[in-house]
C-alpha positions as CSV (number, residue, x, y, z in Angstrom):
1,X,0.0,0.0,0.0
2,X,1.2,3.6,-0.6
3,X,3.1,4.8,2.5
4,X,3.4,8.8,1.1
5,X,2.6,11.5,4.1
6,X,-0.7,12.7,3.6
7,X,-3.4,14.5,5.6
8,X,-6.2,16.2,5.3
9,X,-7.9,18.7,7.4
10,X,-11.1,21.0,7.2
11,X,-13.1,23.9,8.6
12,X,-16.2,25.0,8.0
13,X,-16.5,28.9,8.1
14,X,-19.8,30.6,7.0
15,X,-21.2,27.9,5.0
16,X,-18.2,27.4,3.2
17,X,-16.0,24.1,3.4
18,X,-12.3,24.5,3.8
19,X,-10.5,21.2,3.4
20,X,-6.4,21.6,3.1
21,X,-4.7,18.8,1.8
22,X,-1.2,18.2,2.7
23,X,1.6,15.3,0.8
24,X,0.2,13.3,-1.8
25,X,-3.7,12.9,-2.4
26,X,-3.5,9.2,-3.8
27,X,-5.6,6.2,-4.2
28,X,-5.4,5.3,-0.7
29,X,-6.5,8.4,0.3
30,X,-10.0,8.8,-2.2
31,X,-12.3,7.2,-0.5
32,X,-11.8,9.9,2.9
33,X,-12.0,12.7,0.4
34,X,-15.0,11.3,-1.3
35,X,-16.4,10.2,2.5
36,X,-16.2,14.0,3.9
37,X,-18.0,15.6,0.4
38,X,-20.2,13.2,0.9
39,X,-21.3,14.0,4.3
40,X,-21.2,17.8,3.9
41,X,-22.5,18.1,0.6
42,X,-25.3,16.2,2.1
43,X,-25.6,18.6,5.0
44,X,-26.3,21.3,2.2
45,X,-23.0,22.5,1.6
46,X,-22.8,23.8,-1.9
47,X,-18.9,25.7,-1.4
48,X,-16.0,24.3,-1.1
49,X,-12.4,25.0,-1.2
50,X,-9.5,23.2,-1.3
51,X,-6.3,24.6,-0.1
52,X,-3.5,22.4,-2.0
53,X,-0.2,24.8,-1.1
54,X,0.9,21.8,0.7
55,X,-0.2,18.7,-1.5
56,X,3.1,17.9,-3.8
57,X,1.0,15.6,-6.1
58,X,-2.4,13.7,-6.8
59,X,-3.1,10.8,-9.1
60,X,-4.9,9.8,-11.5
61,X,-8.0,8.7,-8.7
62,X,-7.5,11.5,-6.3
63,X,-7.6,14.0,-9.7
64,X,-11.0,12.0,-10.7
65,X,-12.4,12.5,-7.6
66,X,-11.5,16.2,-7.2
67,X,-13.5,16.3,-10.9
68,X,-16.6,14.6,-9.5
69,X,-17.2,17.2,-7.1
70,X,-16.2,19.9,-9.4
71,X,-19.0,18.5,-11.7
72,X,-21.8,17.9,-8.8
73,X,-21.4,21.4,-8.0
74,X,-21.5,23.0,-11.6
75,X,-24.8,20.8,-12.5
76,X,-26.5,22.0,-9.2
77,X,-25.3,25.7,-10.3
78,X,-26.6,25.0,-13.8
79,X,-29.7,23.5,-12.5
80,X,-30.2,27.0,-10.9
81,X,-28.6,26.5,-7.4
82,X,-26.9,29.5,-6.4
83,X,-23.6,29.5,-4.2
84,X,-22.1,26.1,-5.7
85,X,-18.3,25.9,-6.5
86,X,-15.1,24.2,-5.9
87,X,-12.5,26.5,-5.4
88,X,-8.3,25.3,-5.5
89,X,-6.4,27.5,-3.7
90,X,-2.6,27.7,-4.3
91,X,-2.2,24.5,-6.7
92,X,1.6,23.4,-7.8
93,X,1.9,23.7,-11.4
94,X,2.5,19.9,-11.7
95,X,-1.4,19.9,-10.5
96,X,-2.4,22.6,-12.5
97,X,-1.1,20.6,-15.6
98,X,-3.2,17.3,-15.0
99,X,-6.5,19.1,-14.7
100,X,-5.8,20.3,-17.8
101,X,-4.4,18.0,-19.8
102,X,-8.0,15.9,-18.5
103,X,-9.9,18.8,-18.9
104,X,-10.9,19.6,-15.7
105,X,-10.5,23.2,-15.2
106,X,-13.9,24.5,-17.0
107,X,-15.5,22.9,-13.7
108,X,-13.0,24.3,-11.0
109,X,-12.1,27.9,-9.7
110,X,-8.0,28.5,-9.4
111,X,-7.2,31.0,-7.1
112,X,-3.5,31.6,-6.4
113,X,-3.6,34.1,-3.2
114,X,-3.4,33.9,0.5
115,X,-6.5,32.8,2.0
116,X,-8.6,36.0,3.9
117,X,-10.8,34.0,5.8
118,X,-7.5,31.7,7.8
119,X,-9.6,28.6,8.6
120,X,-9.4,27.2,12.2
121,X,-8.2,23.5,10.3
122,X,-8.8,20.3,12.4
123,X,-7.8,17.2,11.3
124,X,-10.7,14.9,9.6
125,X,-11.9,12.2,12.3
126,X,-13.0,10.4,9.5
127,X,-9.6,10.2,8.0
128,X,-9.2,6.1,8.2
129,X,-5.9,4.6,8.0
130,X,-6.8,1.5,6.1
131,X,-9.8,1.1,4.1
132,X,-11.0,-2.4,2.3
133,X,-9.9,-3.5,-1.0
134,X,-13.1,-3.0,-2.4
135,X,-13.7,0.2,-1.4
136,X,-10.5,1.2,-2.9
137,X,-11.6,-0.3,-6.1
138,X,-15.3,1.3,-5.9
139,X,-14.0,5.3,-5.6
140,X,-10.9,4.8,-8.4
141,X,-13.5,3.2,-10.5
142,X,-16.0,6.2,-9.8
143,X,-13.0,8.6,-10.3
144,X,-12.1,7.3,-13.6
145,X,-15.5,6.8,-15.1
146,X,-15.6,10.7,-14.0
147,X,-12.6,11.4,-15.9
148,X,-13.3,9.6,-19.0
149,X,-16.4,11.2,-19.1
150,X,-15.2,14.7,-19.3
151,X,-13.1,13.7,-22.9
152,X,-12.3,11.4,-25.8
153,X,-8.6,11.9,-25.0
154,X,-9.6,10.9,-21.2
155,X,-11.4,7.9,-22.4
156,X,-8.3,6.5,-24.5
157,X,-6.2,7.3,-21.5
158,X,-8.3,5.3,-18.6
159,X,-10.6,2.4,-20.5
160,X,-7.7,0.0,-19.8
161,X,-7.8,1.3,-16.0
162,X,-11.3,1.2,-15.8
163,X,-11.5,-2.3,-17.4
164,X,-9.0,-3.7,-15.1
165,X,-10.8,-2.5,-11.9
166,X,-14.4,-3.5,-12.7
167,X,-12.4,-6.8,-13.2
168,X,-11.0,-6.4,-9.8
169,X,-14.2,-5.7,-8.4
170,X,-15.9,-8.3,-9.6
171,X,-13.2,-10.6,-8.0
172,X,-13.8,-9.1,-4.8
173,X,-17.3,-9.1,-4.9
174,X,-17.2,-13.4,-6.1
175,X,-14.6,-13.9,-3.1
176,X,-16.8,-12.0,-0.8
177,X,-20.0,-14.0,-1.7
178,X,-18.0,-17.4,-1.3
179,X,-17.0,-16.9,1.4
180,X,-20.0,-16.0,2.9
């Protein structure tokens, strides 16, 4: 499994969601990003920034999921909810190339200045150190159907990817029904 530093904190200040990632936002690390969206985007929180200053580099999956919300905010804003964005503060330029070259940025806000508001980060409880194979599988798989979905060049980039983990879920799910 990847051992590469990573955390991942947040604050919530006036209905806006800071989250700052810090080290590598990999694989490993999706399914926590994808877990606190999930529960605050839920909650009805429609604005969310991501402070990356710290985060040295993000994969294929972690990219894909950043996308995801990216796109489930712009369709609620084009489906006439105001307030929704995604917001990247402070993004390396090696990060800054990928969502490019996969055609992400349409969908994302880049803003490359201090942050005013200073969030109070904690770190997020939720933030689990290991998480099953399958779930692994489930939110790359999610990330990359994201991804491809965005561009022809994406497609030809990630069907092998994709193929291979549906594969690799299906295994899982078969071992998990035998042995049941």
């Amino acid at each position: 499994m990847n051992t590469s530093p990573f955390d991942m904190s947040v604050s919530v200040i006036e209905g806006k969601v800071y989250v700052r990632i810090e080290g590598s936002g990999s694989m490993p690390h999706g399914p926590s990003l994808q877990r606190l969206f999930s529960n605050l985007h839920a909650k009805g929180y429609g604005v969310f920034c991501i402070d990356l200053e710290s985060c040295t580099f993000m994969d294929s999956t972690f990219l894909g999921l950043i996308a995801k919300i990216a796109l489930t905010l712009h369709s609620e804003k084009q489906k006439g909810a105001s307030g929704r964005q995604l917001t990247l503060f402070n993004p390396r330029e090696n990060i800054i190339h990928s969502f490019k070259t996969l055609h992400v940025m349409p969908f994302i806000n880049i803003v490359s200045e201090p942050n005013v508001e200073n969030p109070d980060y904690r770190p997020f409880v939720e933030n689990p150190s290991e998480t099953s194979k399958q779930a692994l599988a489930e939110t790359s798989l999610a990330a990359h159907q994201t991804l491809i979905g965005l561009d022809q060049e994406n497609e030809n980039r990630f069907k092998d990817v994709v193929a291979f983990l549906e594969e690799d879920l299906d295994r899982l799910n078969n071992s998990d029904s035998t042995s049941s």
